[in-house]
Every structure is written in C-alpha cells, then in structure tokens.
C-alpha positions as CSV (number, residue, x, y, z in Angstrom):
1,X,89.1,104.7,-40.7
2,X,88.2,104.6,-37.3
3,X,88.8,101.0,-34.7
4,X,86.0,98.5,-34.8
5,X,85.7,98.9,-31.4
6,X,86.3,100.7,-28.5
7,X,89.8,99.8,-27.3
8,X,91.8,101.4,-24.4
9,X,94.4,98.6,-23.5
10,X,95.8,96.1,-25.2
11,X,93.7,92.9,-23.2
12,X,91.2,95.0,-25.1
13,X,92.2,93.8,-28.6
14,X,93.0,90.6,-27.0
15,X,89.0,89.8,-25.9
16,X,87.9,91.7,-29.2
17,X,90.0,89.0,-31.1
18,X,88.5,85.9,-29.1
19,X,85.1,87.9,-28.6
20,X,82.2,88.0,-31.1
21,X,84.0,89.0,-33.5
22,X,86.6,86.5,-33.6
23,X,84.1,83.5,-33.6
24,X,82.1,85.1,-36.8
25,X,85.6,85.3,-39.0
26,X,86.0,82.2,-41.3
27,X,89.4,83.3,-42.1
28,X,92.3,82.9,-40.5
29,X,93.8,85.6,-38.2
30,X,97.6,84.2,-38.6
31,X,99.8,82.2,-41.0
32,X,102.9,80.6,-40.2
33,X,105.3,78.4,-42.4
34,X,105.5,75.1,-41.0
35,X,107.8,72.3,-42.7
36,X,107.5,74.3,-46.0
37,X,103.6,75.1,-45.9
38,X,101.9,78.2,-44.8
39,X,99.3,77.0,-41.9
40,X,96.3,78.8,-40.9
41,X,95.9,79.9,-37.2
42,X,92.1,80.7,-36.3
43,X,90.9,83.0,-33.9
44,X,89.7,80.6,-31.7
45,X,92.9,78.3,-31.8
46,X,94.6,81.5,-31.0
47,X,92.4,82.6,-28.4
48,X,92.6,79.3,-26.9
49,X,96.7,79.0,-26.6
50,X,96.7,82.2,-25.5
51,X,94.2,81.9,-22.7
52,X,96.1,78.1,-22.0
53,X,99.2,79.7,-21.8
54,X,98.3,82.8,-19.5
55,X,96.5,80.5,-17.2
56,X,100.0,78.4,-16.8
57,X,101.6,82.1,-16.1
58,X,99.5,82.5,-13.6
59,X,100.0,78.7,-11.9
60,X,103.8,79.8,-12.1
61,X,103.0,82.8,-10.0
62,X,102.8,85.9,-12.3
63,X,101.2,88.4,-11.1
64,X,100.2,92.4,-11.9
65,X,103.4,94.5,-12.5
66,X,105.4,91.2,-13.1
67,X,108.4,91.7,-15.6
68,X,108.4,88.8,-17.8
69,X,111.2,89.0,-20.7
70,X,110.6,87.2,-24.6
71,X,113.1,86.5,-26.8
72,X,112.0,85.1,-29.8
73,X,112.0,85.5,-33.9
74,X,108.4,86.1,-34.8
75,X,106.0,83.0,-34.3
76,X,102.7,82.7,-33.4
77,X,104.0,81.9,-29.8
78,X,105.3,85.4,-29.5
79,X,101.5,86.7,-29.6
80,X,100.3,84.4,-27.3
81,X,103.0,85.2,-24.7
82,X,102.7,88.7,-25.2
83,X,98.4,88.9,-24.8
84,X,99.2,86.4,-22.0
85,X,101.4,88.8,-20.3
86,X,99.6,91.5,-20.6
87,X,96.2,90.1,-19.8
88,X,97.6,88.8,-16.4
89,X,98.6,92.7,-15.6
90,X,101.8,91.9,-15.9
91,X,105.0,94.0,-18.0
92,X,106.6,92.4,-21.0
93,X,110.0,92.9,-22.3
94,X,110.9,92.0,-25.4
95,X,114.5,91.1,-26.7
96,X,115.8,91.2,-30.0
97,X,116.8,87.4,-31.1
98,X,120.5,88.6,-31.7
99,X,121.3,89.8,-28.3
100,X,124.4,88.6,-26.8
101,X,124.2,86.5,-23.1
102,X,126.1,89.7,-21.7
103,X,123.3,92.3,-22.8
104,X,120.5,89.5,-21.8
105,X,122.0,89.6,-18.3
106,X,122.0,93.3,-18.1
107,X,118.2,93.7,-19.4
108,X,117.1,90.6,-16.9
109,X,118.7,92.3,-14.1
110,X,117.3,95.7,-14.8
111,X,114.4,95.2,-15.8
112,X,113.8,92.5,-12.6
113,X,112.2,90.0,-15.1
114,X,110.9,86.8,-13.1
115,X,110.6,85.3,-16.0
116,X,112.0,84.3,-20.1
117,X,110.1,82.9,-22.7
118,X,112.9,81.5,-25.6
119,X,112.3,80.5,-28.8
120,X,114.8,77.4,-29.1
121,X,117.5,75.8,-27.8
122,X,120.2,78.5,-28.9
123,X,118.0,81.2,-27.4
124,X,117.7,78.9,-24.3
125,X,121.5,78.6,-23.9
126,X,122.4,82.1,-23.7
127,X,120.2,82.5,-20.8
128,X,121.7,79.5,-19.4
129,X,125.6,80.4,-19.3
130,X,123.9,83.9,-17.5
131,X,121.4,82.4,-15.3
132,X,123.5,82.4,-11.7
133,X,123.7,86.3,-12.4
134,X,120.1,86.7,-12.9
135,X,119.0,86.9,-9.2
136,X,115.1,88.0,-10.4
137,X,114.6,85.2,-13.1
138,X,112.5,82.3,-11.3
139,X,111.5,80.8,-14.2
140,X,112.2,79.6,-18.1
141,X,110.3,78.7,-20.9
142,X,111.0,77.1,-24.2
143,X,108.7,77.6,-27.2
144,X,110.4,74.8,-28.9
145,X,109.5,70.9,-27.3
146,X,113.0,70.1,-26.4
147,X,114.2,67.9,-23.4
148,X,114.0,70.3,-20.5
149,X,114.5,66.8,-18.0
150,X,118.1,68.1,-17.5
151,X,117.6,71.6,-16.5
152,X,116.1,73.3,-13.6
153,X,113.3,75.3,-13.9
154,X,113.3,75.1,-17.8
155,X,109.7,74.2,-19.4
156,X,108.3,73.7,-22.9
157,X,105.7,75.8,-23.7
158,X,102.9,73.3,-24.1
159,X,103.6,71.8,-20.3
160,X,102.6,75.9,-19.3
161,X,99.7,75.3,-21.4
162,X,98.9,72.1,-19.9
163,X,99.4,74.1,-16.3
164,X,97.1,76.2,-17.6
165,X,94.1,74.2,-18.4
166,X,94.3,72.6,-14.6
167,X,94.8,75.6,-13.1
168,X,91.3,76.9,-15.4
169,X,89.4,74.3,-13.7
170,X,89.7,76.0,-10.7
171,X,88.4,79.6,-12.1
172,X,87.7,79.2,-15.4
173,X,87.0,83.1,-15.8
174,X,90.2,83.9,-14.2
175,X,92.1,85.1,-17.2
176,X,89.3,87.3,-18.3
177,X,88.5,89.0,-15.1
178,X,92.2,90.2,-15.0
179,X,91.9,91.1,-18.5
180,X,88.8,93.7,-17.3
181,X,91.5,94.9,-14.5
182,X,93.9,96.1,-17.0
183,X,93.7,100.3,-17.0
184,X,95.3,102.2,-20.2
185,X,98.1,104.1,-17.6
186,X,99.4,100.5,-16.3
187,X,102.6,99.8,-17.3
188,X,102.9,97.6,-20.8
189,X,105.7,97.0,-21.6
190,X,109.8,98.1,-21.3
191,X,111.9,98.1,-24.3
192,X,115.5,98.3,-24.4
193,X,116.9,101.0,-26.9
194,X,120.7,99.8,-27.3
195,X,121.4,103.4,-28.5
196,X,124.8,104.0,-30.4
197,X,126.8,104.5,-26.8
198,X,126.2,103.4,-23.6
199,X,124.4,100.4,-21.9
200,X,121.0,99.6,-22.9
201,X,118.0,101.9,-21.6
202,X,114.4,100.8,-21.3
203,X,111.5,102.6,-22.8
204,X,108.8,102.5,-20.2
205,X,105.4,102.4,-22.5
206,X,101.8,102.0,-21.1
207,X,99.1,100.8,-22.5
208,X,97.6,104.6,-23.5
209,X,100.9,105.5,-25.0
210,X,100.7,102.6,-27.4
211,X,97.2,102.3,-28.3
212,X,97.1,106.4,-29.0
213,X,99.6,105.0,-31.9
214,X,97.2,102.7,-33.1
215,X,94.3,105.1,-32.7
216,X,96.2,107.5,-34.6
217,X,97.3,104.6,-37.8
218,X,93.7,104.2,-38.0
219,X,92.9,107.8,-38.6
220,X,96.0,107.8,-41.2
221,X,95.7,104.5,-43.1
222,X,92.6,102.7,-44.2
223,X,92.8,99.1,-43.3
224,X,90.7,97.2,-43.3
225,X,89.1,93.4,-42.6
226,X,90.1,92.0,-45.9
227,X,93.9,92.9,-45.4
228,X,96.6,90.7,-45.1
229,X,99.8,91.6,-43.8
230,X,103.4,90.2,-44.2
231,X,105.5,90.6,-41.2
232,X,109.3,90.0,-41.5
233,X,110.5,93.0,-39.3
234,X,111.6,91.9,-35.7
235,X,108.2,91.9,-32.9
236,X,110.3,93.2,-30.4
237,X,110.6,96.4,-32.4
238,X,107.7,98.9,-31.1
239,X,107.6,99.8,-35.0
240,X,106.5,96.4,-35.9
241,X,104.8,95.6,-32.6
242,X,102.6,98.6,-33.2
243,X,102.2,99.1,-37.2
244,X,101.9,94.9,-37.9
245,X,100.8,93.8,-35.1
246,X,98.4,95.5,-32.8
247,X,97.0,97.8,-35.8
248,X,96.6,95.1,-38.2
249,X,94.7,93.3,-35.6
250,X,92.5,95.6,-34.3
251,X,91.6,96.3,-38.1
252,X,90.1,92.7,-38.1
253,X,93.4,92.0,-40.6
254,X,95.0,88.9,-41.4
255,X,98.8,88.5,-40.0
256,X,101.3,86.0,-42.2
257,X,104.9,85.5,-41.4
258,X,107.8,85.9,-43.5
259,X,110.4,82.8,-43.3
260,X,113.4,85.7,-43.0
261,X,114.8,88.3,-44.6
262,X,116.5,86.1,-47.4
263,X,113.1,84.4,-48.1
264,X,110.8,87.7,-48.4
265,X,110.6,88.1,-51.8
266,X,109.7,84.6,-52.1
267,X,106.9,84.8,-49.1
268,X,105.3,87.5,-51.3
269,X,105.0,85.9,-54.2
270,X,103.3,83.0,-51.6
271,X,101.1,85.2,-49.2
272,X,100.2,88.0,-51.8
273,X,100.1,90.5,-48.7
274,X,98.0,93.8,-49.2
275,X,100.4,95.8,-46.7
276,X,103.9,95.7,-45.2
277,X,105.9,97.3,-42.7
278,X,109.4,97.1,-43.8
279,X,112.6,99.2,-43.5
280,X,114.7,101.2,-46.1
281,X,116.8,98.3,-46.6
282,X,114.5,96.7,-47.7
283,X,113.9,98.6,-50.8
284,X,117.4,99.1,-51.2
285,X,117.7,95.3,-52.0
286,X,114.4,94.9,-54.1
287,X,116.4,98.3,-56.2
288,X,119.6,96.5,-56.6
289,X,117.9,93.5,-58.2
290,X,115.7,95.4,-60.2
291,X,118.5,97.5,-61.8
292,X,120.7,94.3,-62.2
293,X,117.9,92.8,-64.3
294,X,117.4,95.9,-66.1
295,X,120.7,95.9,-67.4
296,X,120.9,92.5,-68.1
297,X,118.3,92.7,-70.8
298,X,118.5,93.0,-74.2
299,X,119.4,96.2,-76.0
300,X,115.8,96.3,-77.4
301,X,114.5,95.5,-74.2
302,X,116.2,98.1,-72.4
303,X,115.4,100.7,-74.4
304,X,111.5,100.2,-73.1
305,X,112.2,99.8,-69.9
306,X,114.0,103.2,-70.2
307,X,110.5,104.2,-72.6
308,X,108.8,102.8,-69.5
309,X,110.3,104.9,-66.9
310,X,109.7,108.2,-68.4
311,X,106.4,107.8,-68.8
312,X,106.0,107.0,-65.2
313,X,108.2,109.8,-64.3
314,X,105.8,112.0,-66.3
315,X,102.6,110.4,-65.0
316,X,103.8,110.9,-61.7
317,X,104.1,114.1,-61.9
318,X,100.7,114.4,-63.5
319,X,98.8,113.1,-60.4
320,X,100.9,114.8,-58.0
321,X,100.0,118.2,-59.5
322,X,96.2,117.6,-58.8
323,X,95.3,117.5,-62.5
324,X,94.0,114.3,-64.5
325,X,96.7,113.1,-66.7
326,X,95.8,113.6,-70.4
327,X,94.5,111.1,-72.4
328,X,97.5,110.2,-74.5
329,X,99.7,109.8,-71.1
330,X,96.8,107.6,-69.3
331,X,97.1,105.1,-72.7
332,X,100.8,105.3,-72.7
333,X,101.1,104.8,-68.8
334,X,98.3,101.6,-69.1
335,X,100.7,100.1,-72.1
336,X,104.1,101.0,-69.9
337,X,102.1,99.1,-67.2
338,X,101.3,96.3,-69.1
339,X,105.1,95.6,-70.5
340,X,106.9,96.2,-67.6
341,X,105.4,97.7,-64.4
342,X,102.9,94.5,-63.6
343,X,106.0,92.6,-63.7
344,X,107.3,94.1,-60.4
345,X,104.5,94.2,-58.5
346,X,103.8,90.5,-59.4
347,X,107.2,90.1,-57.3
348,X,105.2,91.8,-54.6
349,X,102.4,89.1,-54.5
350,X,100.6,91.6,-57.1
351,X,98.0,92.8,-54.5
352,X,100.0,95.3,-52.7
353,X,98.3,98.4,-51.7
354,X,101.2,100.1,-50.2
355,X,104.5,99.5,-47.7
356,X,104.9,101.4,-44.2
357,X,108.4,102.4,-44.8
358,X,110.1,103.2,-40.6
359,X,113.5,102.7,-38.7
360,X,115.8,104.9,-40.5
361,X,115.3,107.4,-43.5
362,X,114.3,106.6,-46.7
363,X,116.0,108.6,-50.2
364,X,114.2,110.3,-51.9
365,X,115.6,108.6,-55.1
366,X,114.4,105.5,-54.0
367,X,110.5,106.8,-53.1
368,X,110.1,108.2,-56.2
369,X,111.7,105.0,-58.1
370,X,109.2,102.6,-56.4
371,X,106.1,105.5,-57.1
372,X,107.1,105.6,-60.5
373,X,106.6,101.8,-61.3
374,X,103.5,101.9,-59.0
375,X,104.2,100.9,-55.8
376,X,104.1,103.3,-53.3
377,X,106.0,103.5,-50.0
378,X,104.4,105.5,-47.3
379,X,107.3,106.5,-45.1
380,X,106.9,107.8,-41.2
381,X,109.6,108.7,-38.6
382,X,109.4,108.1,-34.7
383,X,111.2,106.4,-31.8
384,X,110.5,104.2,-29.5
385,X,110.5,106.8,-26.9
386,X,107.4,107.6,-29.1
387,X,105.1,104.6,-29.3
388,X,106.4,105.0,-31.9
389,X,105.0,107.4,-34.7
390,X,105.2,111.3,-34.7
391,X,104.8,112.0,-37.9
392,X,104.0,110.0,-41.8
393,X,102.8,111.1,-44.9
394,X,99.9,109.9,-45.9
395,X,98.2,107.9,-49.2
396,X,96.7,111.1,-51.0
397,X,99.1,114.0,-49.3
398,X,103.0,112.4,-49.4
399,X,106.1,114.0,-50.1
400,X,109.2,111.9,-51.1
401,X,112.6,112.9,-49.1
402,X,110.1,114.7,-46.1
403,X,108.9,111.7,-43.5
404,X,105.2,113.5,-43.5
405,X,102.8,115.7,-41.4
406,X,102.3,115.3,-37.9
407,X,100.5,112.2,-36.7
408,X,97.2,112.9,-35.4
409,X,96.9,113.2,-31.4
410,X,100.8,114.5,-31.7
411,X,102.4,118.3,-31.2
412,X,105.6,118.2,-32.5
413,X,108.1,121.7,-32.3
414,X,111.6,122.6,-33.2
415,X,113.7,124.2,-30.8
416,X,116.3,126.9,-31.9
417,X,119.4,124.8,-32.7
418,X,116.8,122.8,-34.8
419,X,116.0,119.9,-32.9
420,X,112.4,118.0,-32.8
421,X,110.3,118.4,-29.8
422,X,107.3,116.0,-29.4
423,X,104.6,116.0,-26.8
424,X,101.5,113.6,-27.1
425,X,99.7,110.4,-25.3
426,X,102.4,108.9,-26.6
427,X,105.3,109.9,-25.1
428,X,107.1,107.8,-22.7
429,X,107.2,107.6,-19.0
430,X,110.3,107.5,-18.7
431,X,113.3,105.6,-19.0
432,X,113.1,102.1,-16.4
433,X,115.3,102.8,-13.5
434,X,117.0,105.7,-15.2
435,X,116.5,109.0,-13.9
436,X,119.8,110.8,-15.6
437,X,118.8,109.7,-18.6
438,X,114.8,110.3,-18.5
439,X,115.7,114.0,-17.2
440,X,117.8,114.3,-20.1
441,X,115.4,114.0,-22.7
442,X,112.1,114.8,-21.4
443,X,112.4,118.3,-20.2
444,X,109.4,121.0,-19.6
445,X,106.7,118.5,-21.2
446,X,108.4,117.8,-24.0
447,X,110.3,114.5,-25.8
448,X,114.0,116.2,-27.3
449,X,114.1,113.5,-29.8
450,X,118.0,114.0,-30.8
451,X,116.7,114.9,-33.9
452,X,117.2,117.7,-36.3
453,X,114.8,118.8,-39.0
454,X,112.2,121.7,-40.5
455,X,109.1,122.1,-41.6
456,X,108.7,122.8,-45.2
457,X,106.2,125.5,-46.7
458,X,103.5,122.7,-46.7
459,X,103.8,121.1,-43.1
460,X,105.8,118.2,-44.3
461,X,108.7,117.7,-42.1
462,X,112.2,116.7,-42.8
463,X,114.2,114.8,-41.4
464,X,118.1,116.5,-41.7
465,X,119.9,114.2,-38.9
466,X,120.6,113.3,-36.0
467,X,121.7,116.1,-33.8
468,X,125.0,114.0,-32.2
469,X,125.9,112.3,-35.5
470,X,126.4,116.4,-37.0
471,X,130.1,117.1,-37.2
472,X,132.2,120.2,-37.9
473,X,134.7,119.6,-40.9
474,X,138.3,121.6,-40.1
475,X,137.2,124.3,-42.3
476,X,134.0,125.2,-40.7
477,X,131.4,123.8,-42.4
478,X,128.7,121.4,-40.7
479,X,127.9,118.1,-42.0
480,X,124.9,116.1,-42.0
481,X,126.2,112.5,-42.8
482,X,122.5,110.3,-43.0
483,X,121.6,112.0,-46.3
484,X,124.9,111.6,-47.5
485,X,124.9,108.0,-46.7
486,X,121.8,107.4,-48.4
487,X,123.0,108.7,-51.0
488,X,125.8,106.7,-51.9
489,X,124.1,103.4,-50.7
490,X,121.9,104.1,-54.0
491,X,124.8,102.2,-55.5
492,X,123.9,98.7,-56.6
493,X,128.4,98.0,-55.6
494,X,128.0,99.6,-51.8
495,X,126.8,97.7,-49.5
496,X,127.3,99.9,-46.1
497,X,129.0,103.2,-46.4
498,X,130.6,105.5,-43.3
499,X,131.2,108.5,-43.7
500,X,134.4,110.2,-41.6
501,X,135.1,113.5,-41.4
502,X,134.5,115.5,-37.6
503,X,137.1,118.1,-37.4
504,X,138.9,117.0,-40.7
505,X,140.5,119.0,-43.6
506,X,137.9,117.4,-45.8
507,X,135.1,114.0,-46.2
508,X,136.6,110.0,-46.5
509,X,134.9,107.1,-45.8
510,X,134.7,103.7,-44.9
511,X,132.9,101.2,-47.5
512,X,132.0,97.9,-47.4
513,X,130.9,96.6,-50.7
514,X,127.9,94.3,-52.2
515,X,130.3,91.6,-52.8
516,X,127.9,89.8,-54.9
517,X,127.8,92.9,-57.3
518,X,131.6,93.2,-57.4
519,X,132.3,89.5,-58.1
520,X,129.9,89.5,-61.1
521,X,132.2,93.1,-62.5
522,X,135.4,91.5,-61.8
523,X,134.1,88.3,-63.4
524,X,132.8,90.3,-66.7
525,X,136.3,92.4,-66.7
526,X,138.0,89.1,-66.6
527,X,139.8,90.3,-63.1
528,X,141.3,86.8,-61.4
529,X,141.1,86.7,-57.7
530,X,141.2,83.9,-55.1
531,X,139.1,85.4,-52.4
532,X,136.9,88.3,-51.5
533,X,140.0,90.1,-49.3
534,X,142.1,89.8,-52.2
535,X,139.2,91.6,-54.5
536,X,138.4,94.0,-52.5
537,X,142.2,95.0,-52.1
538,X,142.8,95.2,-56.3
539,X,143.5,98.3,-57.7
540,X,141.0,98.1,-60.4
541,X,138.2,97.6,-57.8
542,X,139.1,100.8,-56.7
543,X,138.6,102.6,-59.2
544,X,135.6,101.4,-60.9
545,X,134.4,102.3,-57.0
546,X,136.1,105.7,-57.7
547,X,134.1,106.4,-60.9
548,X,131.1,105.4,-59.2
549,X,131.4,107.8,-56.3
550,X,132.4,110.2,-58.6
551,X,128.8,110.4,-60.6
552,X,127.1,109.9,-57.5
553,X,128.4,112.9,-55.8
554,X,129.0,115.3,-58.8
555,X,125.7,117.4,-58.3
556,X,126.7,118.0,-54.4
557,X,128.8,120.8,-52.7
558,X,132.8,120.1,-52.6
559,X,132.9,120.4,-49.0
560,X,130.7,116.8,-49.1
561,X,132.1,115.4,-51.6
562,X,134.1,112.2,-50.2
563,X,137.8,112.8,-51.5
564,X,139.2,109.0,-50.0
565,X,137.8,106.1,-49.3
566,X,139.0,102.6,-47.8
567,X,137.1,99.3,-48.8
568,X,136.6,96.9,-46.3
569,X,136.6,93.2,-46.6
570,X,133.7,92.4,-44.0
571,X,130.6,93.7,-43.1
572,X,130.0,95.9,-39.6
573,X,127.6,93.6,-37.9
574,X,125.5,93.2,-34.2
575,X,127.8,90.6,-33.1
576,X,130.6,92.4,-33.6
577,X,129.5,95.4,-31.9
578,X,129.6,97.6,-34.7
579,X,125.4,98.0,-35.5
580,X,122.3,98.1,-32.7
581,X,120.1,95.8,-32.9
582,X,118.0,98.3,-35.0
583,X,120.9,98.2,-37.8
584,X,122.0,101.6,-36.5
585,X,126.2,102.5,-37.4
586,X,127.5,102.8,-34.2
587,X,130.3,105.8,-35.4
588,X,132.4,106.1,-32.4
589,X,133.0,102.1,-31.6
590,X,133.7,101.9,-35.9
591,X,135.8,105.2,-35.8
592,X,137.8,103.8,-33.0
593,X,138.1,100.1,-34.3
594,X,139.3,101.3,-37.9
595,X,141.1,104.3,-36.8
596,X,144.7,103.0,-38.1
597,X,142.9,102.8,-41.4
598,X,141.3,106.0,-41.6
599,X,144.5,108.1,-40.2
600,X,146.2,106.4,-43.3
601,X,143.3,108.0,-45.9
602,X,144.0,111.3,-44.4
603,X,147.8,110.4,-44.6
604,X,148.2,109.7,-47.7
605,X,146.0,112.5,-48.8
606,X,148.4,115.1,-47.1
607,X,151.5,113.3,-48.2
C-alpha cells in the first residue's frame, strides 16, 4: 500500500502527524500505561509536547547538525524528543536503557553529543558518575519530574517545555520553518552497533536511508489507518524505530506500549493489537507455554490437541500449494479452530493480523508451529548498517526457515565465499568517526554484511550464518552454529545454548537451562534440591538433558551432533558482558570466561 503522503524526511511524518490529518483523527495516535490504565495520547497533545519541547531545545541552544543522545525505555517522551530533534536539524542518538556509565561515556564522547535526554533517576545517575569525562555534553534532561535543585545543568522535561512555550512567543513558526529546512541526505541519526568484539561503532543514517525502509514496508505490508500496534521491542533499535515506529505512523496507525517483556502477553490480551514487531525470543516463550499447557491437559484433551495439529499441518499445506483445500478439510480445520486454535490467538488480543519477526533468525519449526494454529509470523533479515531491511517474505509469497525475497528499492548479491552484498538508498554512510572500520565493510558500492547465505530456486534467501561465527572442527568439516542453536533452543528445558567446537575433535556446548521448566521435572520426579546451583549440578538433571539432546539432534549429521555438554547455573547477560545489547552471544568473551570448563568437556571426553 503506498504512504498517505508524500514524505522525504522524517519532520515530514512529524507535520503530517500534527497536520490535517492529525486534527481530523478522533482516535488516539499513542497509548501508554499510566498507574495501571492505558491512556490515550492524541495527535494534537502529541503535536503540542513535541513542538513545546523542541522549542525549549532550541532556547538551550541546539542547533542543525547538533548530536543530542536519548536514553530511555519506550514512552511517549521518547517520540517527542526524537521529532524534536530531528525537526530542529539536529542528529539523535539513541542508547539502549541497559548501557553501562562506561559505554555511555564512550558513545557521548564520540559521538560529540551536547546533549542527554534520560528517562529517570537511574538513567540520570549513570551519566552523572561520567559527566566530568564528557567534555561535549552541555546539558541534561530528565523525563521523569524529579528534584534537579541539586544538580548542575540537570532539567525535567516539562521546565524544557515550559522554555519552549516562552521562547515560541518570540517566533511562533520557528519549529516549523526548521522542519521545511530538513533535506532527505542530512544526517538523522547515529546508532551504536556494540558488535560481538570491539568498542562500540556508530551507524551514520540519513533521513533517505531510513525513509527508503519505510517506503519499501509499505510496498510489502498493508497497513493501514485502523491498525494498532504493540510495541515492546527497544526504540533505540533501528528495527523497531523503523518497522513500529515511523511505518506505523506514517500509515495513520495507532502506537500502544507494552509494560515489559514480562507483561506482554498480558498487554495483548489489554490492547488487542493488529500488528507486532517482535523478536524470535519472543515466540520461543509464547512456544514453551503453549507446549507446557498442552501436556498438562487431560489425556482426552490431548489427544485433540494432537487431532488439532494435524489438521492444521494438512491445511497448511493445502493453501501453500495454491489449491483450495477440500471441503471435508475446510469443515474439519473450522471445527479444529473452534476447539483449540481460537484459544491462542485470544492470548494474542484475538485481532492479530500478523507479527514482523527481526533481530536474529527465526526456526523453521517454530514458523510453521505458529502458521499451523493460525498465526502467522512474517520474518525479515537486515542490519542496522541497513536501515534496516534487505530482505522479508511477504503475506501471500513466505517461506518458513528462508528470511524472504529482496525488499523492494534493494540489490542484494553473494560474493564467492558466500557472503551477502547489499547496495540500496539504504545503505549507510558510513561508520561515525570510523574510517578503518567503514572501509572495511563498504567496499566497491557495496554493504559486506558478514553474512552468509543463498538464494533458493524461488528467490527466497537463507540465511546460513554469520561469516566470523563459521568454525573449522579438527577434522575438517565447517560448522554453521546459529541453525544449530536454534535448534536445540526448541527445547521447552534450554534456556540459552553455546555451541563450542572451532578446531576441536568434535561439537560440546555450553547450556543454560529454563530453570522454571527444570524445577517443575525435578519436582514431579520427586528430585530434593536446596537451590538452583545444586539442581543444575545433579546427575539426573543431566541426563534427562542428555535424552533430550539426543532426540533433538538424531535426524542431523554426526559431525554436529553435540557429544558433551556443561550446564550452567546463571544466565549470560548485558551486564555481565556476555550478550550485546541486541541479545547477541558474544562467543569469544564466553569462550574465554568459561574456558576451564569447556577444556574439562573435552578432557574428560579423551580421558
């Protein structure tokens, strides 16, 4: 479906939103939980805090090609800051909520910010204990009201807002006018990729590269005015920022905010969203529950939920082979509906049209699960690097286990070791302040994504891995260990799973289990335990783990089959520097932290 309207930069969107169109909607264009009640935003209070608060920018002294850094979980006050920013001519940079003050400093400093919006007082206290280092950062803003009497150059957001509305006396077109100034190859924004090695590298994006993404979602996808979206996955993420946030708008959408991750499914069931961005994990959780309450039903019960599946299976297959399903099948699919698939999607909010599935790979067990029960998952691969799409499958042409066809206004190659070129609108500028590392990966025109993959018979591409994470066992054979990884993570006892074997004899790995799931199996086989260490550590844990690997991986080759494995009694976390920001295993800092630990799985194997 093509845009509403004709949009080339992102204060575009923002004066289509508080134009016209904006003051004919009747509904609202955000919802936000506020002391256990979803509120209502409309356009014009949005267009109206946003203009407030880019007016006080401006009284602070921000100016075109001013870096001004948010850190923030999503909130209404993120948009305003970020249409704020942008109107002004100015360069945003958003920061994922878990940073640490150490990796703040270092994006501050790099990217020359002048300026930090925070969320709260935790946020506000890690710039804080960094400040004196930040030589750039003239001011700080809160979006929380909290006492700011005791520190320097600290302000709540509504005192910028207040700011604003004297300094609108003055010029009360000013905003506006800068807004018209804004041309589609300024600088937009920088976002910082925290990549599995190395410091931090920002993604320099303009305004074309972005909106050529949204363009292209509109050609794909067809949104439209009555949507409403659920967003739960982070805004400083060019996935969301793009797909939930600038798309859905510029579609005329509705926007509602998930509480958290912990509270989505119960959001849902409260917003009854139409569309979702959302990540593999996601769906990995939403599986796990479903097959826990599948076999915690009766034996009768059961054996229709099992009735139930197969007939979806077979319908499936029905639909994706072009045909019309015969008669019988459409009355036993309608009655297999009725008795158990309506049930999940009510858990959904029961409107659900589809899910934007992004951000890491999703199985192809898992896509055809979800597709089978009716609720489809439209999956897409990119980088940031990328605006972020490059390719997705679509809602009539889709291929489970392949991430798509190419994304329209994209060219996408592979290169003879099997890497994936990209060249587009798109494509970034360039890495901020980072020449070694731009020249790197754009060479001759094109993006070298890091990734490997092919394209199948039918254009859909796949997705194999990522060209540094391949390794080399000791006998010669290559390894791709994402599909592997996936695959074992289908297990409702595995929580995070590492898989370790570069130049080894054969495959181990490193497993951190759902301890919820193994709790409830000890507590049925009567195991005793004290604490999760102890459980994880007993021999009979082991080797119901064992038997569960083992029918996971018996329809695979030997050589990736996972001989040894070591169960660990904590999850790899941010904080602890073991996972980006983007929940990506960082291999070499986990190989080298647990590397006592893994030498003893290949010790005991040889002993």
């Amino acid at each position: 479906m093509p845009l509403l309207f004709e949009m080339k930069t992102i204060p575009d969107l923002y004066k289509f939103l508080a134009g016209d169109f904006g003051k004919a909607q009747t509904k609202p264009l955000l919802k936000y939980k506020y002391q256990d009640k979803y509120e209502d935003i409309s356009y014009q209070d949005f267009a109206t805090n946003t203009e407030n608060f880019a007016l006080g920018l401006a009284s602070l002294g921000v100016k075109r090609g001013d870096k001004v850094a948010i850190i923030s979980e999503n909130r209404p006050e993120w948009k305003y800051s970020d249409f704020a920013i942008l109107g002004l001519g100015a360069v945003d940079v958003p920061l994922y909520p878990i940073l640490t003050s150490d990796t703040i400093e270092f994006i501050l400093n790099n990217s020359e910010s002048v300026g930090i919006i925070v969320s709260n007082k935790f946020q506000l206290n890690k710039v804080l204990k960094v400040r004196q280092n930040t030589p750039h950062l003239k001011f700080i803003i809160v979006m929380n009201e909290i006492n700011t009497a005791e520190y320097e150059g600290v302000s709540n957001f509504t005192d910028i807002q207040k700011k604003g509305i004297e300094f609108g006396k003055g010029d009360r077109n000013y905003f506006l006018e800068s807004c018209d100034l804004c041309n589609e190859d300024d600088l937009c924004t920088i976002i910082y990729t925290s990549g599995t090695t190395g410091e931090p590298k920002g993604v320099i994006l303009t305004h074309k590269n972005i909106v050529s993404n949204v363009r292209g979602a509109h050609e794909v996808f067809d949104m439209k005015v009555t949507d409403v979206f659920l967003s739960f996955l982070p805004l400083c993420h060019i996935f969301e920022r793009m797909a939930g946030y600038y798309t859905a708008l510029s579609a005329g959408a509705t926007i509602a905010y998930a509480e958290s991750i912990e509270k989505i499914a119960q959001n849902m069931v409260e917003i009854k969203p139409t569309l979702m961005t959302a990540v593999p994990r996601l769906f990995e959780r939403m599986y796990s529950r479903i097959k826990k309450n599948f076999e915690a039903q009766p034996a009768k019960k059961q054996k229709i939920i099992n009735w139930a599946l197969e007939v979806g299976k077979e319908y499936r297959k029905a639909k994706k082979s072009g045909g019309q399903p015969p008669i019988g099948l459409n009355i036993k699919h309608k009655l297999a509906d009725k008795l158990v698939f309506q049930k999940l999607k009510e858990k959904t909010g029961g409107n659900l049209r589809f899910f934007i599935s992004g951000g890491a790979a999703l199985s192809r067990e898992l896509g055809e699960f979800f597709d089978t029960v009716g609720i489809l998952i439209i999956e897409g691969y990119g980088l940031t690097e990328s605006s972020p799409v490059l390719a997705c499958n679509r809602l009539n042409d889709y291929k489970f286990g392949s991430v798509g066809k190419i994304f329209p206004g994209v060219e996408i190659k592979i290169a003879k070791d099997g890497e994936i070129l990209a060249a587009g609108p798109n494509i970034m500028k360039g890495y901020y302040r980072n020449k070694k590392e731009t020249d790197e990966v754009l060479k001759d025109g094109w993006l070298h994504t890091g990734d490997i993959g092919v394209f199948d018979a039918e254009g859909f591409l796949i997705i194999t891995d990522r060209k540094k994470h391949l390794f080399k066992t000791s006998g010669g054979k290559y390894i791709a260990p994402a599909p592997l990884e996936n695959l074992f993570l289908s297990s409702k006892f595995i929580e995070q799973f590492v898989l370790i074997g570069d130049k080894r004899m054969f495959l181990s790995a490193l497993i951190v289990p759902d301890f919820e799931s193994i709790k409830e199996y000890a507590d049925a086989n009567r195991i005793q335990y004290n604490n999760v260490e102890e459980l994880v550590n007993m021999k009979q844990i082991y080797e119901m783990l064992e038997k569960e690997l083992g029918q996971i991986q018996k329809n695979i080759a030997n050589y990736e089959r996972v001989r040894k494995f070591t169960l660990l009694d904590r999850p790899f976390s941010v904080e602890t520097g073991e996972l980006t920001p983007k929940m990506s295993v960082k291999r070499k800092v986990i190989e080298e932290r647990y590397r006592d630990l893994i030498e003893d799985m290949y010790r005991d194997m040889e002993n």
